[in-house]
C-alpha positions as CSV (number, residue, x, y, z in Angstrom):
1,X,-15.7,121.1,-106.7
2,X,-13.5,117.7,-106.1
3,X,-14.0,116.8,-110.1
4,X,-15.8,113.7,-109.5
5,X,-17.8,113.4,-113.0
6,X,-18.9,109.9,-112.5
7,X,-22.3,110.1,-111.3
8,X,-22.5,106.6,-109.5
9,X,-19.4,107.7,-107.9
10,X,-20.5,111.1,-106.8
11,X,-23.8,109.9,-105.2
12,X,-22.0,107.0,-102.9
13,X,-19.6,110.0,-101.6
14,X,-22.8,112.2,-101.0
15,X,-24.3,109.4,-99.3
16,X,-20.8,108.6,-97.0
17,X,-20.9,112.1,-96.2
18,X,-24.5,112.2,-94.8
19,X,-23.8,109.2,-93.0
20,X,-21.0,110.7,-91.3
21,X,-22.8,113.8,-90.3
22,X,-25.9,111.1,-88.5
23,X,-25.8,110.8,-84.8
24,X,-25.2,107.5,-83.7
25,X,-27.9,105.5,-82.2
26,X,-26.1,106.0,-78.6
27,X,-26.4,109.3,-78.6
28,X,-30.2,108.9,-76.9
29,X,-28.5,108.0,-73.9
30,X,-26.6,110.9,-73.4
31,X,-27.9,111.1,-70.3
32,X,-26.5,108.3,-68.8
33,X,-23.4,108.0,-71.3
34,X,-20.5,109.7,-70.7
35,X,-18.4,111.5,-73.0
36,X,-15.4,109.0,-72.8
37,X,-17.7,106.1,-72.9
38,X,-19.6,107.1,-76.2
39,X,-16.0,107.2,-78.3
40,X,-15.9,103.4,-77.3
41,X,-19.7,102.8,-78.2
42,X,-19.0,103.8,-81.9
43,X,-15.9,101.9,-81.7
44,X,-17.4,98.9,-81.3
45,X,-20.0,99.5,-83.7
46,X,-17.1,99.7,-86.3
47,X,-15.2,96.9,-85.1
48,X,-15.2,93.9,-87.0
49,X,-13.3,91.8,-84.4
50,X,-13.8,92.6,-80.8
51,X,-10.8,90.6,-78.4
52,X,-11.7,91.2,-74.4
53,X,-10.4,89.7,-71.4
54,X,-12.8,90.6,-68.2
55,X,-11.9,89.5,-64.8
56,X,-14.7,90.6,-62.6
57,X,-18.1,90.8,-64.5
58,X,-19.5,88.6,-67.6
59,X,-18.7,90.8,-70.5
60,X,-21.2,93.9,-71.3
61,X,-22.0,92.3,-74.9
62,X,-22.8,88.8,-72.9
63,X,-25.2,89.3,-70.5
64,X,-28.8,89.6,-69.3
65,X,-30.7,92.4,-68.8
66,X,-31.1,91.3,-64.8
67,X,-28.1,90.4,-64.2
68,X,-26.9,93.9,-66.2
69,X,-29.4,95.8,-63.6
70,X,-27.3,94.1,-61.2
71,X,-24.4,95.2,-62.3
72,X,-24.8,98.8,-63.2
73,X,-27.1,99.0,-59.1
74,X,-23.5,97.9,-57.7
75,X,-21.5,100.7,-59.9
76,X,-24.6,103.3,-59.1
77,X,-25.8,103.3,-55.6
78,X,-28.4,105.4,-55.1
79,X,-29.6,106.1,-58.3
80,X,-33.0,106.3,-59.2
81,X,-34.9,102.8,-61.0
82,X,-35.1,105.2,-64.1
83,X,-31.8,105.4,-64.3
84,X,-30.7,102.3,-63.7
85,X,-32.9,100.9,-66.3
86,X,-32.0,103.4,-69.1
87,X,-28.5,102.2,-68.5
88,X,-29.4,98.5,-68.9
89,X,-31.7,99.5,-71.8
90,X,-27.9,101.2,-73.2
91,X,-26.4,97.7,-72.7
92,X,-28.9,95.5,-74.3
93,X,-28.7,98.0,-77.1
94,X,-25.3,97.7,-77.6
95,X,-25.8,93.5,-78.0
96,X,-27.9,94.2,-81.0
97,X,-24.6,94.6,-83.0
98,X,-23.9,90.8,-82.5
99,X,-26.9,89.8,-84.0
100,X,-27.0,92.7,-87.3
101,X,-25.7,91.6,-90.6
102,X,-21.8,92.1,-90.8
103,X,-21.6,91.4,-87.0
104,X,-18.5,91.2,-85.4
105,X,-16.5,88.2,-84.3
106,X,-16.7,88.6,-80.5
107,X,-13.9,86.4,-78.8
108,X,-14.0,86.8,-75.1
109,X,-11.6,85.4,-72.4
110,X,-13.2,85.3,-69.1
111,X,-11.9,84.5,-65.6
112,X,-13.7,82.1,-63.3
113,X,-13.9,84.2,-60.7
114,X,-16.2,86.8,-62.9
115,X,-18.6,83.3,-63.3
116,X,-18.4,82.1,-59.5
117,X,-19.1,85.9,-58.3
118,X,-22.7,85.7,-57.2
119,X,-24.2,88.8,-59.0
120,X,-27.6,89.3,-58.2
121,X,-28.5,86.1,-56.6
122,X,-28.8,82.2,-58.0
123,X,-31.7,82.9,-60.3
124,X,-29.9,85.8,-61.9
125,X,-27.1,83.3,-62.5
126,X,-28.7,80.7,-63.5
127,X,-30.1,83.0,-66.6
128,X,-26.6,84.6,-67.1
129,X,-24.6,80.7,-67.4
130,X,-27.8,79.9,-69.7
131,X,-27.2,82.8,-71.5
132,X,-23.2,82.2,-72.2
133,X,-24.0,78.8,-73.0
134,X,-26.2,80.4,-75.9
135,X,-23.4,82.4,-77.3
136,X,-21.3,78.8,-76.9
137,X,-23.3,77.8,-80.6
138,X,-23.3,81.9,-82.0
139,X,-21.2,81.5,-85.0
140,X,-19.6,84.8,-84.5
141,X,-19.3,84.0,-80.8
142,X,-15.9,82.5,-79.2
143,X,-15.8,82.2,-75.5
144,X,-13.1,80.5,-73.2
145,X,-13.3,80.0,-69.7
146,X,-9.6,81.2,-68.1
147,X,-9.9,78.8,-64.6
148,X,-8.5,79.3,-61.2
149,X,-6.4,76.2,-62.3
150,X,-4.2,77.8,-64.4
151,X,-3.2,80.0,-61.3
152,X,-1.2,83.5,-62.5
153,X,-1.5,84.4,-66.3
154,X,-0.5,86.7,-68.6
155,X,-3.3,89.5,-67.9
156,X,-1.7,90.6,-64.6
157,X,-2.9,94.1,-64.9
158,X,-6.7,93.4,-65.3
159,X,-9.7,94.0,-67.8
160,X,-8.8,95.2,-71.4
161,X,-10.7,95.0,-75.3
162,X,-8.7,94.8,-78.0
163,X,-10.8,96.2,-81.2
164,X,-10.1,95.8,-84.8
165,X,-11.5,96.9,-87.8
166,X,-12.2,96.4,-91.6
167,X,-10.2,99.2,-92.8
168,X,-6.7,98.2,-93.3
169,X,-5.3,101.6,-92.7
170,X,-7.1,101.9,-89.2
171,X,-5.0,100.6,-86.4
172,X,-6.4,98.2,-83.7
173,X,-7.3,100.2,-80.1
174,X,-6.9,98.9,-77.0
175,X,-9.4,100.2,-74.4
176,X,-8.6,100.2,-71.1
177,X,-11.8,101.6,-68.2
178,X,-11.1,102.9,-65.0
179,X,-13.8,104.0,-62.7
180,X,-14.9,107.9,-64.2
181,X,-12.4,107.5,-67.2
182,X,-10.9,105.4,-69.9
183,X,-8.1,105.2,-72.2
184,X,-7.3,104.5,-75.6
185,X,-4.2,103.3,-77.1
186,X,-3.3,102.9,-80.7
187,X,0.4,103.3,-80.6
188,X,1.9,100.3,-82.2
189,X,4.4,98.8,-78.9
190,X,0.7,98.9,-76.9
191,X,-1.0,97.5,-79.4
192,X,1.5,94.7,-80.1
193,X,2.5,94.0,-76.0
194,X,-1.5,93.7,-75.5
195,X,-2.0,91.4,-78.6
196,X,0.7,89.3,-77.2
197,X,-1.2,89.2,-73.7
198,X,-4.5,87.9,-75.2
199,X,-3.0,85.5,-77.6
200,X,-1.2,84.1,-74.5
201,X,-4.6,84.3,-72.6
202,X,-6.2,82.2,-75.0
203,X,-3.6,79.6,-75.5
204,X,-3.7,79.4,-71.6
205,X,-7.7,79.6,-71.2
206,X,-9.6,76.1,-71.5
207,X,-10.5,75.5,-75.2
208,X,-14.0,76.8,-76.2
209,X,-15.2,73.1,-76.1
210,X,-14.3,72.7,-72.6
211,X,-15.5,75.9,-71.6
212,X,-19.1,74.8,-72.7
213,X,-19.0,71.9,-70.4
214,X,-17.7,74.1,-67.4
215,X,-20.1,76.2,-67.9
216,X,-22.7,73.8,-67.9
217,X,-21.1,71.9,-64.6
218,X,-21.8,75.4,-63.1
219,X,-25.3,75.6,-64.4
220,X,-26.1,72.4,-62.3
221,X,-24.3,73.8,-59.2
222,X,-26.9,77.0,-59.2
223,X,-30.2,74.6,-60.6
């Protein structure tokens, strides 16, 4: 129909076009995922660089299961252990994608107060610091430590991911989450004004060498 003679040719289209028309992994949690939460699950399956500045939590991609169960138990009172476990089963899923060949390069800028806040108690974060200090020495891995030193910074309006990805023709997405919602931008003057933010971020941040020895001064504060 499309006059694609070349066999070789044909088939990898065929095959492009079954893969587009397979569910994603995620979409076994569609119980616990919402909708505007999936679209950024197969973003970041996409991605191949993945820029996030988080203020009050360790990043998603970064951390433990029990400190995770921590987490989503603060963000879902009430709900039942089965729930709150298929939700940290989603998260641990989701780390996978740093560890798969073609992984992303996952470059986080993280605020000291998301490191001092006491989530889940001194053994959950004493696991969690051993944990970042792991993805320290992951080649695909940069983390920098943004400390209460530096005083105000360039990320006044809070949390943000900036996503980018192989195709050249695809424009980088800025995800933004609120509590029951999220948004998306792509237009060009967000894009840019955010990129601007996290370069300045990272400039300000201590260097990924120095963040490896804070963490570990912290990691002999809760030992």
């Amino acid at each position: 129909m499309y006059g694609v003679a070349d066999i070789a040719e044909r088939d990898t289209l065929v095959a492009l076009a079954r893969e587009a028309n397979t569910p994603g992994w995620w979409h076994q949690y569609g119980d616990v995922l919402p909708d505007w939460f999936q679209v950024y699950v197969g973003l970041e399956e996409s991605a191949a660089l993945i820029r996030l500045y988080e203020v009050q939590f360790v990043p998603g991609l970064l951390q433990t299961a029990d400190y995770a169960r921590a987490v989503v138990a603060l963000g879902q009172p009430g709900a039942p252990d089965e729930e709150i476990e298929r939700r940290v089963s989603l998260r641990m899923a989701r780390q996978e994608l740093l560890a798969k060949a073609g992984a992303p390069r996952l470059w986080a800028v993280v605020d000291e107060a998301a490191l001092r806040r006491p989530i889940g108690g001194r053994e959950v974060m004493r696991s969690q610091l051993e944990r970042l200090i792991e993805a320290t020495r992951e080649p695909n891995i940069t983390l920098q430590v943004m400390p209460f030193s530096a005083g105000g910074h360039a990320a006044e309006g809070g949390a943000f991911t900036i996503m980018r990805f192989p195709e050249v023709d695809l424009p980088d997405v800025v995800y933004l989450e609120q509590l029951t919602s999220a948004l998306y931008l792509d237009k060009r003057d967000d894009v840019e004004t955010y990129t601007e933010v996290m370069e300045r971020l990272s400039v300000e941040s201590e260097s990924p060498e120095h963040t490896l020895e804070i963490l570990s001064g912290m990691l002999e504060e809760v030992t």
